[in-house]
BADREN-55157 format. One record per residue: x, y, z of N, C-alpha, C in turn. Coordinates in steps of 0.001 Angstrom, whole numbers, plus 500000, padded with zeros to 6 digits. Example, Ala and Ser with C-alpha at 12.3 -4.5 7.8 and 13.67 -1.06 7.14 Angstrom:
residues 2
513190494310507800512300495500507800513200496700507800/512850497750507080513670498940507140512900500030507870/
***
This chain:
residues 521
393660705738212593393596705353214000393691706584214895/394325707469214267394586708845215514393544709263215235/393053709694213792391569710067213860390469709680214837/390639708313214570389704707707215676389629707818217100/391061707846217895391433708092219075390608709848219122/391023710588218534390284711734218843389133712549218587/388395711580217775386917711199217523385998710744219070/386811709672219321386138708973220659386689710154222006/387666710575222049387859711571223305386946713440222828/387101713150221586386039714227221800384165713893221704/383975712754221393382491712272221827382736712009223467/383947711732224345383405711484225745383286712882226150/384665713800225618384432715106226134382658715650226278/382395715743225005381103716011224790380261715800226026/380310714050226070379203713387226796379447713649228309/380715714166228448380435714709229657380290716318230067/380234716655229420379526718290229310378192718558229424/377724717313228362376574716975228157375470716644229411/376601715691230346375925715304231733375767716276232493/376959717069232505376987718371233255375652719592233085/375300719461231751374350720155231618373049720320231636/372863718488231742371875717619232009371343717723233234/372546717675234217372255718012235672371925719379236196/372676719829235311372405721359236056370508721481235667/370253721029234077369150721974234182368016720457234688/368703719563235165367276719025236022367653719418237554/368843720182238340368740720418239359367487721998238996/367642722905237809366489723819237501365780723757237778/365055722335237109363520722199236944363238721221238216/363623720869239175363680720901240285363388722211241357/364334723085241045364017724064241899362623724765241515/363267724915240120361520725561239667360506724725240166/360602723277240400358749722605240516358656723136241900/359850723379242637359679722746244051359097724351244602/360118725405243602359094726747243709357900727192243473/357222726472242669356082726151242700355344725811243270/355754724650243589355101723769244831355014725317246363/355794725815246627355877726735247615354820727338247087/354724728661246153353926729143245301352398728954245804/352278727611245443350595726821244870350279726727247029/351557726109247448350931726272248953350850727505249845/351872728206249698351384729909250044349946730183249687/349538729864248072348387730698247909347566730187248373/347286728654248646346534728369249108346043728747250839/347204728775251389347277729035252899347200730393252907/347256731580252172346595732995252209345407733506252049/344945734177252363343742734633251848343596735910251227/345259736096250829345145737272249613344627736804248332/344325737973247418344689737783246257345481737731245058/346427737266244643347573737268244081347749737743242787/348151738624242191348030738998240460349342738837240313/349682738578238791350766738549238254350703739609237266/351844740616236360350884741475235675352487741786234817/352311741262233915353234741321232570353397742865232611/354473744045232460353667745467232089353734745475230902/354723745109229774354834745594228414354121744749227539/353661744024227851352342742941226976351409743487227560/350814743524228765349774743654229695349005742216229634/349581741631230042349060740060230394349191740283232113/347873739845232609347338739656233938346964738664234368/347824738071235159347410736274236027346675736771237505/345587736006237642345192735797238700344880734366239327/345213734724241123345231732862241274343785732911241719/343112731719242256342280731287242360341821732589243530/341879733234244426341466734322245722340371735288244704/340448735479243510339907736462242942338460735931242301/338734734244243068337244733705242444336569733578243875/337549733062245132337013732656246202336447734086246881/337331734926246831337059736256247838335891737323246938/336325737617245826335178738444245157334278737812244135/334486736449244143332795735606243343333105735525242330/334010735735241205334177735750239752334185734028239529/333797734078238851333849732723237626335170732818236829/336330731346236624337047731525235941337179732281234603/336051731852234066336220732657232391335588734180232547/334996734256233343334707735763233899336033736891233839/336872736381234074338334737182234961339086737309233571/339462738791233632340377739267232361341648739461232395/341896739314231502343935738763231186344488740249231297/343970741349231172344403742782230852344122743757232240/345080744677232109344976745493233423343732746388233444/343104746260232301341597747485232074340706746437233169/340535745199232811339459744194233548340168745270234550/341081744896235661341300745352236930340735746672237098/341539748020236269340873749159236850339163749433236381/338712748588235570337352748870235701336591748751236591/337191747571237472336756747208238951336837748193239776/338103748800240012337919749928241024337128750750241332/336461750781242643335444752100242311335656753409241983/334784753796241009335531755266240619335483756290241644/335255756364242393335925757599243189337276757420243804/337738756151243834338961755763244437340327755874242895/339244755475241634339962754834240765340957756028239983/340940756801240141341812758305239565342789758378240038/342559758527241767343309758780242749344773757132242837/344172756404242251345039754976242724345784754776241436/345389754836240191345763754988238673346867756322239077/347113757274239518347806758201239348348945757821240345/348767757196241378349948756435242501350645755662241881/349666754681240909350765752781240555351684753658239496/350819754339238095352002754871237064352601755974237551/352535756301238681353969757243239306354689756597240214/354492755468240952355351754279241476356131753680240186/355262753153238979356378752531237891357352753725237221/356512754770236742358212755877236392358731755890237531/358719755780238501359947756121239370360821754674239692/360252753724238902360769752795239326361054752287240885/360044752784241894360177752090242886359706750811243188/360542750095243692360189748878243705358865748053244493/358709748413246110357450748461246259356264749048246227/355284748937245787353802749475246188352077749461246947/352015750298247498350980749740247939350128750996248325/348942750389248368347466751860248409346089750911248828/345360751690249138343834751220249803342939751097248995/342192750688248314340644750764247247339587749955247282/338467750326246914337604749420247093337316748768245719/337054747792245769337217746712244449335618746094244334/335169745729242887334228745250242638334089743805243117/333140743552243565332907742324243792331691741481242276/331723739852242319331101739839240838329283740135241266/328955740153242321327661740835242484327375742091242326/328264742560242215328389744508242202328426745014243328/328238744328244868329022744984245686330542745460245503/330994745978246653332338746265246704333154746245247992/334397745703248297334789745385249318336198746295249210/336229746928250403337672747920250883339076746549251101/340018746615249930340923746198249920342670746778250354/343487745700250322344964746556250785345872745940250080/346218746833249222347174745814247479348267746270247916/348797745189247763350717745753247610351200745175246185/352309745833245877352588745535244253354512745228244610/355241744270244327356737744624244009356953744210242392/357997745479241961358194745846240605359285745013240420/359278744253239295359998743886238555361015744284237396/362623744509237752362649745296236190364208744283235808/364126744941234219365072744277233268366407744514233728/367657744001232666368930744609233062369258746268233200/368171746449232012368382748229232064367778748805232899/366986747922233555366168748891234607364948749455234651/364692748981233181363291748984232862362315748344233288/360768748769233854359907747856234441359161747044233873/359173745665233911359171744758233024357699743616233663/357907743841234786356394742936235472356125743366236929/355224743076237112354550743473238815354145742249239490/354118741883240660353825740829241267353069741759242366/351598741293242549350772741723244204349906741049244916/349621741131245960348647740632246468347357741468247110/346482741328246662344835742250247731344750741099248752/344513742148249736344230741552251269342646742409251287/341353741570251784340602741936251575339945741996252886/339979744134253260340323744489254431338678745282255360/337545744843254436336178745000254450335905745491255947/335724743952256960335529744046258089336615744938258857/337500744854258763338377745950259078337972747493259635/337442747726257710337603749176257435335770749656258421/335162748799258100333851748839258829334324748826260219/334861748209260658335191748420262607335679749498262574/337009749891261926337147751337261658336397752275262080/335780752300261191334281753634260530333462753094261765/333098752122262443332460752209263575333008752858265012/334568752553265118335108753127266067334937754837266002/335015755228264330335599756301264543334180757312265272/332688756348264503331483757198265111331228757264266383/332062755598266835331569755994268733332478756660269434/333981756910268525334701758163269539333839759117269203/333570759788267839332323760808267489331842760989269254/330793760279268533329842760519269847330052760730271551/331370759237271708332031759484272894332551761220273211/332915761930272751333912762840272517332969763766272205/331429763913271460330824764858271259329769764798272567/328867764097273332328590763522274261328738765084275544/327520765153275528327693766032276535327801765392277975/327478764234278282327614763239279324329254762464279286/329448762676280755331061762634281275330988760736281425/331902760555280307332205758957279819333689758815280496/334091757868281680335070757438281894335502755861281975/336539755571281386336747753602281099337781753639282252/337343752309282728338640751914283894338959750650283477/340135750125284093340704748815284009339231747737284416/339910746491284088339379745692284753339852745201286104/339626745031287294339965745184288773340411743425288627/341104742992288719341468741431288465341215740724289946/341795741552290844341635741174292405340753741740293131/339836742213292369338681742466293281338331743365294670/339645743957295031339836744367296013339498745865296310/338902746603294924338508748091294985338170748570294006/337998749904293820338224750646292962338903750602291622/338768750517290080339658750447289306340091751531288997/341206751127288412341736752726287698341446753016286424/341150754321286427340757755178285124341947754934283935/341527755077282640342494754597281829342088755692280412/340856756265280583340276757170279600339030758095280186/338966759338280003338068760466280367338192761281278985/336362761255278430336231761932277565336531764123277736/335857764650276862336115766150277149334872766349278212/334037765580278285332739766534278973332979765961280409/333963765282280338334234764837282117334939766461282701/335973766713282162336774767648282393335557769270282805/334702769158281609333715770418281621332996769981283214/332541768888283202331311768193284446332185768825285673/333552768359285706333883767938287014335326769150287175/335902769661286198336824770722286454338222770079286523/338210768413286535339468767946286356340196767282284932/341270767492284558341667767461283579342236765939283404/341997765381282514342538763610281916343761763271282465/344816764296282994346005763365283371345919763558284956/344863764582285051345065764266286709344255763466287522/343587762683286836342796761441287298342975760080286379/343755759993284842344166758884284765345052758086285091/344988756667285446346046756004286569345426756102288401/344426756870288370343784757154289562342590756343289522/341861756241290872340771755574291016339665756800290984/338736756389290741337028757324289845337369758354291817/337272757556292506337158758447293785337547759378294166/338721759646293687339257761015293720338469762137293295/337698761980292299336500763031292262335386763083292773/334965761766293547333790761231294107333671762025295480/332721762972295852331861763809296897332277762862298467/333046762889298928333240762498300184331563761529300889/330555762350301022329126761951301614328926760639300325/328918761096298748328566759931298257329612758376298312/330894758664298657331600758091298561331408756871299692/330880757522300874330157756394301873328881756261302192/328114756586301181326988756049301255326883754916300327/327849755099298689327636754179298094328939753224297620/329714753576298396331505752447298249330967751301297747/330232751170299220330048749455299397329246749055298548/328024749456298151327387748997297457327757748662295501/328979749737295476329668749958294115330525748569294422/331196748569295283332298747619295300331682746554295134/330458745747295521330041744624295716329385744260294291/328985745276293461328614745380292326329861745207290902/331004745630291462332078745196290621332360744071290935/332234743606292154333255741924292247332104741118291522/330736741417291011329695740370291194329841740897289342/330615742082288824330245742073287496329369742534286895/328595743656287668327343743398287470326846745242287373/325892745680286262326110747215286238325614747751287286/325779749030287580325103749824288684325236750893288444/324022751446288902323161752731289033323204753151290253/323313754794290139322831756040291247322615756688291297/322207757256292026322069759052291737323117759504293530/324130760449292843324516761121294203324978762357294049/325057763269295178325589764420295311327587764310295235/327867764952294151329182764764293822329748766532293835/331118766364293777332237767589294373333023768363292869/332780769203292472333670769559291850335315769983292078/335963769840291308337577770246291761337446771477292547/336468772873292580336281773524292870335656773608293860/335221772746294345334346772294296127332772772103295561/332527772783294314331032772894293945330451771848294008/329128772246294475328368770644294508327308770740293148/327127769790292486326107768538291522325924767705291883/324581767468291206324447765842291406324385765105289923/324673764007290096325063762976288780324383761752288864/323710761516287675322824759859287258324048759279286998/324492758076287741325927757746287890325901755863287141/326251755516286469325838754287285903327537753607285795/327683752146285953328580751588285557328649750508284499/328821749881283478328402749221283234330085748208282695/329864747070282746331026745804282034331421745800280918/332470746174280457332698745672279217333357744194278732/332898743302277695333831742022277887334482741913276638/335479741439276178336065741456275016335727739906274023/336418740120272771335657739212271959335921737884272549/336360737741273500336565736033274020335705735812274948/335175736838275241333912736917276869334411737423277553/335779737725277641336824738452279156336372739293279460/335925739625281081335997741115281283336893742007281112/337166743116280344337869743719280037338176745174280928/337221745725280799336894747046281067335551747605281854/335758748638282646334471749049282994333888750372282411/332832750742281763332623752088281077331348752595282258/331969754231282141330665754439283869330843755843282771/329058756099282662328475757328282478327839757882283344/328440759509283568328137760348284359326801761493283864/325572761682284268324555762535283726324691763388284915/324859764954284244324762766136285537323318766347285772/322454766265287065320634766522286873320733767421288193/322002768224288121321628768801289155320406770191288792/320257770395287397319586771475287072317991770441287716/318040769225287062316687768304287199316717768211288524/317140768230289254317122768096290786316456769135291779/316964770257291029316595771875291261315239771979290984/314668771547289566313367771711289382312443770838290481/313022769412290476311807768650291181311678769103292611/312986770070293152312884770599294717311693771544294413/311946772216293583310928773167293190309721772591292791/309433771918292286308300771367292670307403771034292828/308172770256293972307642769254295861307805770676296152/307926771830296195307772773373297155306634773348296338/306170774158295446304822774277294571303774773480295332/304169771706294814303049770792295260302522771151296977/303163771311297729302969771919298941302511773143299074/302947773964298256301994775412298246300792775220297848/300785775107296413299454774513295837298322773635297078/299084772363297884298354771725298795297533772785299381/298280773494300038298000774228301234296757775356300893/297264776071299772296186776829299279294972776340298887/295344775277297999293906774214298011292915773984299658/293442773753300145293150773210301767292376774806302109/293074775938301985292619776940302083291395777531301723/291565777550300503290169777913299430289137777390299834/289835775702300093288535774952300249287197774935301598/288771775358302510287966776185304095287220777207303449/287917778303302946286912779543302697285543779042301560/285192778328300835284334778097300755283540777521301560/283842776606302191282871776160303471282482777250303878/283501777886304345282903779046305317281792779948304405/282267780150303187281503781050302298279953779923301907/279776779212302554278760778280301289277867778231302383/278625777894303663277760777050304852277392778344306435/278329778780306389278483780026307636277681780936307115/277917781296305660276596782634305426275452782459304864/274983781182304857273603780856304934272841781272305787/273180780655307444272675781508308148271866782749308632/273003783280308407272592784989308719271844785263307656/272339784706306128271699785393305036270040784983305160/269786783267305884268607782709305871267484784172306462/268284784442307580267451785219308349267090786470308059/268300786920307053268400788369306477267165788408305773/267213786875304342265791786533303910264663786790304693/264093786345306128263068786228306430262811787123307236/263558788315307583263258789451308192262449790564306853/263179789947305494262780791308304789261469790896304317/261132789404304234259765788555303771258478789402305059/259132789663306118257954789747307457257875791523307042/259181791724306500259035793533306258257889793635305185/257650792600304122256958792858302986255609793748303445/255253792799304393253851792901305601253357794136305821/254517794841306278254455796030306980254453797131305757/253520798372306167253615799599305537254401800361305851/254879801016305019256096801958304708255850803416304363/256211804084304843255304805696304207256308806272303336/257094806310304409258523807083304293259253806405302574/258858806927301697259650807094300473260922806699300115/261586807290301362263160807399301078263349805634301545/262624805451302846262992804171303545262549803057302711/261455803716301845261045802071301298261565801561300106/262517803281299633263483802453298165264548802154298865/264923802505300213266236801877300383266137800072300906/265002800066301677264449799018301458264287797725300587/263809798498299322263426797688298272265341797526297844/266079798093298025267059797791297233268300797166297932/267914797088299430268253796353300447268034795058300041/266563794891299611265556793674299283266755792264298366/267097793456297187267593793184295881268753792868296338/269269793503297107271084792887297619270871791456297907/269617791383299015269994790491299496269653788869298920/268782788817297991268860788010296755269481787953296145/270506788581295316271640788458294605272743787712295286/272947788251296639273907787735297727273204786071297755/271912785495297647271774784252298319271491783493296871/271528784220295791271847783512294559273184783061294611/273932784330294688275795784192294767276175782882295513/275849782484296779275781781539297433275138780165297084/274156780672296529273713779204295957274530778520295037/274797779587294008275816779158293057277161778462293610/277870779513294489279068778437295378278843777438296121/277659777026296108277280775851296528277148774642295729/276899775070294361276867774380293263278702774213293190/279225774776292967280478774483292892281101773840293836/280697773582295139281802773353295844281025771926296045/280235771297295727279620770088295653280080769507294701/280303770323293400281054769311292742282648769234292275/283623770291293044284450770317293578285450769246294460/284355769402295564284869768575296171284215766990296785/283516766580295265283014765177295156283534764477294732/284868763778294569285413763501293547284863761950293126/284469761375294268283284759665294326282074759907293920/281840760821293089280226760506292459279406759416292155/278517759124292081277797758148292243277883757814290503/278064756531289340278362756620288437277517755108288143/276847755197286697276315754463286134276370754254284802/275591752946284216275778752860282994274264754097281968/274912754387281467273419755475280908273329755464279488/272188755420279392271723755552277553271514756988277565/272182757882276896272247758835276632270675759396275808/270057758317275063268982759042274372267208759102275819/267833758134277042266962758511277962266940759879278640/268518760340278453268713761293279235268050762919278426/268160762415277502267342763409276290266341763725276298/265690762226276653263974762450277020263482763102278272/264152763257278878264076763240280402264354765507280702/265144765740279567265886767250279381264425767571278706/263885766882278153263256767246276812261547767833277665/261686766707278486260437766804279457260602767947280046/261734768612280692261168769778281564262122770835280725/262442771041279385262105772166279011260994772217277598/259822771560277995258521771139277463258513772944277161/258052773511277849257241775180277897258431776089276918/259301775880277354260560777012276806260583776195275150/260211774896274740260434774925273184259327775222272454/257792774775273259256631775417272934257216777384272768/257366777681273840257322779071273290258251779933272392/259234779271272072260470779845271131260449778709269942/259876777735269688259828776886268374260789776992267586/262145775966268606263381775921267932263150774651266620/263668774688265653263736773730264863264973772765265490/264336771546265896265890770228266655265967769096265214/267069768725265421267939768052264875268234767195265210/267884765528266237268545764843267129269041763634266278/270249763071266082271015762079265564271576761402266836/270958760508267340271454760015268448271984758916268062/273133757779268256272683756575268132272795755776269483/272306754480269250272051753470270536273315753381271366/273853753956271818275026754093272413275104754425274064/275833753437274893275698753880276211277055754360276851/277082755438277647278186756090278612277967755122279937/279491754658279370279698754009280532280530754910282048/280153754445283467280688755371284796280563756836284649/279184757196284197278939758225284549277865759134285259/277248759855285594276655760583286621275594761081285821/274151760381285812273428760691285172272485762154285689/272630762858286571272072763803287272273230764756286860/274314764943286623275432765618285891275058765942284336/274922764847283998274628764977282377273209765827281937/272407765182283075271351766041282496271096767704282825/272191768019284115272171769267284258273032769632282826/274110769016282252275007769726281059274221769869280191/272894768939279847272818768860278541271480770159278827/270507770342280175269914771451280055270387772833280501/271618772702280704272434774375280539272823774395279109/273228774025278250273689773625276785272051774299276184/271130773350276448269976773748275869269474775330276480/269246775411277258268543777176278206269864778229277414/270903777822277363272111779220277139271693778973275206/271328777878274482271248777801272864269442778921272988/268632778843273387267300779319273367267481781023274243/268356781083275109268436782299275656269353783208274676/270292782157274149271165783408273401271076783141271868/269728783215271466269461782818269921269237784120269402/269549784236267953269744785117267127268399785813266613/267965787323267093266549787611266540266462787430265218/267390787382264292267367787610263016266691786283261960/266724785245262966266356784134262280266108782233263175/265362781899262712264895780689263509265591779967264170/265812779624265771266638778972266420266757777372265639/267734776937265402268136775860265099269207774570265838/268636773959266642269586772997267407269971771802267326/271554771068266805271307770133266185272402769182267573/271740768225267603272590767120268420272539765655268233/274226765117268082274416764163267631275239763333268685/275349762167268672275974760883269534277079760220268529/277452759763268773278524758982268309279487758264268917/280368757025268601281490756245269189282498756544268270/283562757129269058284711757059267906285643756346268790/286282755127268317287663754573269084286590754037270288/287761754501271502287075754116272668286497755409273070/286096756080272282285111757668273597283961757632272675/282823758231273354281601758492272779281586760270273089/281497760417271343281274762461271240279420762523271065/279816763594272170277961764384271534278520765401271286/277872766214270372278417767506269368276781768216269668/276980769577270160275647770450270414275816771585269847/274947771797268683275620772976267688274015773487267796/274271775149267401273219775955267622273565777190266652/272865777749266108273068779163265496272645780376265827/272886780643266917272967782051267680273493783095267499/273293783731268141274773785041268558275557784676268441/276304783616269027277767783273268880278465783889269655/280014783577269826280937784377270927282664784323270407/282752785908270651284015785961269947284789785368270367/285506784075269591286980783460270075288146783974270714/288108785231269296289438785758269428289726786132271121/288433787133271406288867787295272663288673787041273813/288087785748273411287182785268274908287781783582274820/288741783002274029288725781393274088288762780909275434/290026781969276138290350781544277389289365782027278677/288600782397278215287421782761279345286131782118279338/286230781339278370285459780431277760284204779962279330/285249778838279967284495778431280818284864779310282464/285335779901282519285241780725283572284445781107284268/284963781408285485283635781584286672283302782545286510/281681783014286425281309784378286490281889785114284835/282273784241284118282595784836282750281060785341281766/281023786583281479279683786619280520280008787365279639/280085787015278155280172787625276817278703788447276331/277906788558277119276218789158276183276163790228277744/275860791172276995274817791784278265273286791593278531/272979790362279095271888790001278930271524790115280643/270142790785280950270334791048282406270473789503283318/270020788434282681269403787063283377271069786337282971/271972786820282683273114785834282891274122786433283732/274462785040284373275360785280285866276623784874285312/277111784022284130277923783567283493278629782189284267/277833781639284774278470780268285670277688778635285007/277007779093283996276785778357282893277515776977282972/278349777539281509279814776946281373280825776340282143/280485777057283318282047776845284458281508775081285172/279886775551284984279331774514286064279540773085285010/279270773134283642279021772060282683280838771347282264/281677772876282693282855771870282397283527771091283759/283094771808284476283387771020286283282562769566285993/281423770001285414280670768464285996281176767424284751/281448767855283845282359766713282680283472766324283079/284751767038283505285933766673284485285480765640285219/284586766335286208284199765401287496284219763501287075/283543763579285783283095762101285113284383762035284349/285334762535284425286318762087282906286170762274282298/285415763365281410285373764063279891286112764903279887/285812765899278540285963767072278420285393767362276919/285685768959277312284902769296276477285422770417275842/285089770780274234285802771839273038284266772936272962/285109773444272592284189774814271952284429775610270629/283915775389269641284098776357268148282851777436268133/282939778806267881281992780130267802282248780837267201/281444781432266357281841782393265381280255783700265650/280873784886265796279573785877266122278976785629264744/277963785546265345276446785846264877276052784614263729/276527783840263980276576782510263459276409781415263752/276877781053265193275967779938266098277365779258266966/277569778251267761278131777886268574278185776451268823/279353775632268678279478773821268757279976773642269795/279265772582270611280067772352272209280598770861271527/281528770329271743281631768837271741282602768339272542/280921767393273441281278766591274551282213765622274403/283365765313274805283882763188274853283929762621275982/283166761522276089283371760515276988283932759459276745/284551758734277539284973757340277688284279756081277586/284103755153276547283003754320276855283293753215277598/
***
């Protein structure tokens, strides 16, 4: 019976130890589910990525972020810390491998570093891992717990900010940001001035930030354009100027003066950004000029009198000079001496009313600029050249070449053309090569919108080297030939201008010479 009595008090003992222990470890597995439960809703409500990372097994948990954020497929994703650093990109991956195993010997408890991580497409996205170390009783490191925050867009705004301070800051144009004016009532205040403000204007960043832009603003521009600035900020709205502005030094510039809104990512106006362009050098030139264009006017206006006077006033006298020496022809002469001075009197005075004729030719088409303009078939105008230098191809029996095609010049001056195309022809037959058969080849064509005639000849030719730029010049003559006055050229590129062409020249001595015409069709 005593047996029994202490049989049954040590089975209750038991059974209540038993309860005791019962409770404790379902108050455990309680806490544990309910830590879990925290766990499973953290991760879900983060948008890190979470690893778990055994160190002395090397067993690696990842939660679900490492499928959502970088694309992996569950069975994709490796249990071992190699899967992880293979991901890293290698230029990062040396540098970050040499941080974590010198964070675990030192046993510090947190960690954290920047890298860019594979994504399962093979991109890669700039991440921000933190690691806390886990260790045993001895102190040994026994597991890692981290999370990647995946910091992509970030690091890209970054790297964008850092190029437009770049530029802000390299920017030879004076960049200043002001507040946003909330009350509308003026001027905002400056809040940032790059370096080239300071160079522009001679004032330094703290002695105009917290200040309004006006303090550097030119007194004269300041009331010519307040109002119009002010009315342009309350309305939001950018604005442009150009004004004469003050340096700290009294110096005057002028500045392409721009304001423009900035609004922030909600739409707010935030800020105002106003770029300053210095044109006072550009300002200088265009004074200069509007002086030129007025000189130039004037001299033009000038010239153009003295040719009148030269074209029209010495006709006259010269008419008569002519017809006194025509009535002298008449008369006998004994006197020797008188009748060569005479005869060479004679000769002046023909040369003189050639000279004149010629500036008459020029100043007609000078100062015609309304020519009379039509549609023209170029191969009539051929026929028409062809007709009156009939005698000059009979007697020099050039071999021609004509490739015309059906092609018409449109608004142009058919009494022009045919003087170009028979100075082109008289200068190819006057300045042909004794050595061998004149050869003249001319062709038509449409290229795009212009129609080329190309007039090639094998002559004498004319040295480039030292004549390109004298080419068409007045009174220019490369041959000593007694019958050239050298106004040829001058007259054929005036009268192509006149119509809207122009015209090239290739020559090589003693080889022959290419004019090529373009017109507009």
């Amino acid at each position: 019976m005593i047996s029994g009595v202490i049989f049954n008090y040590t089975i209750s003992k038991n059974n209540v130890r038993n309860n005791k222990i019962f409770e404790k470890l379902k108050k455990n597995n309680d806490e544990i589910r309910e830590s879990n439960e925290r766990y499973d809703i953290v991760a879900k409500a983060t948008s890190d990525t979470i690893w778990d990372w055994k160190i002395q097994e090397d067993d690696f948990i990842w939660n679900k972020g490492i499928q959502g954020i970088f694309g992996y497929r569950k069975e994709d994703v490796g249990k071992t810390s190699k899967w992880w650093f293979d991901r890293i990109h290698p230029e990062d991956s040396i540098k970050m491998s040499i941080k974590l195993y010198s964070f675990i010997e030192q046993k510090t408890e947190k960690w954290q570093d920047e890298y860019r991580f594979k994504c399962a497409d093979g991109t890669y996205k700039y991440v921000f891992d933190r690691g806390f170390l886990v260790k045993d009783e001895n102190g040994s490191a026994i597991r890692m717990i981290g999370a990647i925050q995946d910091i992509t867009k970030q690091k890209e705004e970054e790297q964008r900010l850092k190029l437009l301070e770049t530029v802000i800051t390299q920017t030879k144009d004076s960049v200043i940001i002001t507040e946003s004016e909330k009350s509308n009532k003026g001027i905002p205040k400056i809040v940032f001035v790059n370096p080239a403000f300071t160079q522009m204007t001679g004032y330094q960043s703290k002695e105009v930030i917290g200040k309004s832009p006006t303090v550097f603003m030119g007194r004269q521009s300041v009331r010519n354009d307040i109002k119009r600035l002010s009315e342009a900020l309350r309305r939001k709205e950018e604005f442009k100027f150009e004004t004469l502005n003050h340096k700290k030094n009294g110096e005057e510039y002028w500045i392409n003066f721009s304001m423009i809104p900035i609004t922030n990512s909600e739409g707010e106006h935030s800020h105002w950004i106003s770029i300053q362009r210095d044109i006072t050098e550009e300002k200088k030139q265009e004074k200069e000029k509007e002086q030129l264009i007025r000189e130039l006017t004037q001299n033009n206006k000038d010239l153009k009198q003295f040719s009148y006077i030269t074209s029209h006033n010495l006709r006259a006298p010269l008419s008569n000079l002519t017809g006194l020496l025509n009535l002298m022809e008449d008369i006998p002469v004994e006197n020797g001496d008188l009748k060569e001075i005479l005869n060479g009197f004679s000769t002046s005075t023909h040369l003189l009313n050639e000279t004149i004729n010629d500036l008459v030719k020029v100043v007609i088409i000078k100062d015609n600029p309304s020519i009379q303009k039509e549609e023209v078939l170029i191969k009539d105008v051929f026929e028409n050249v062809f007709n009156q230098l009939g005698f000059l191809i009979s007697l020099h029996k050039p071999i021609l070449k004509i490739e015309l095609e059906k092609v018409t010049i449109l608004n142009i001056n058919k009494a022009y053309l045919e003087s170009i195309l028979l100075n082109l022809f008289t200068n190819a037959i006057k300045y042909r090569s004794p050595k061998r058969t004149l050869r003249i080849y001319v062709s038509s064509k449409e290229v795009g919108d212009d129609i080329t005639l190309v007039f090639k000849d094998n002559g004498i030719g004319i040295d480039m080297e030292r004549n390109r730029d004298k080419i068409f010049g007045l009174y220019q003559r490369f041959h000593n030939y007694p019958d050239s006055k050298g106004l040829g050229l001058y007259l054929v590129k005036s009268q192509i201008e006149t119509m809207g062409g122009s015209i090239q020249v290739e020559s090589e001595v003693d080889k022959g010479t290419t004019f090529t015409l373009t017109f507009k069709k």
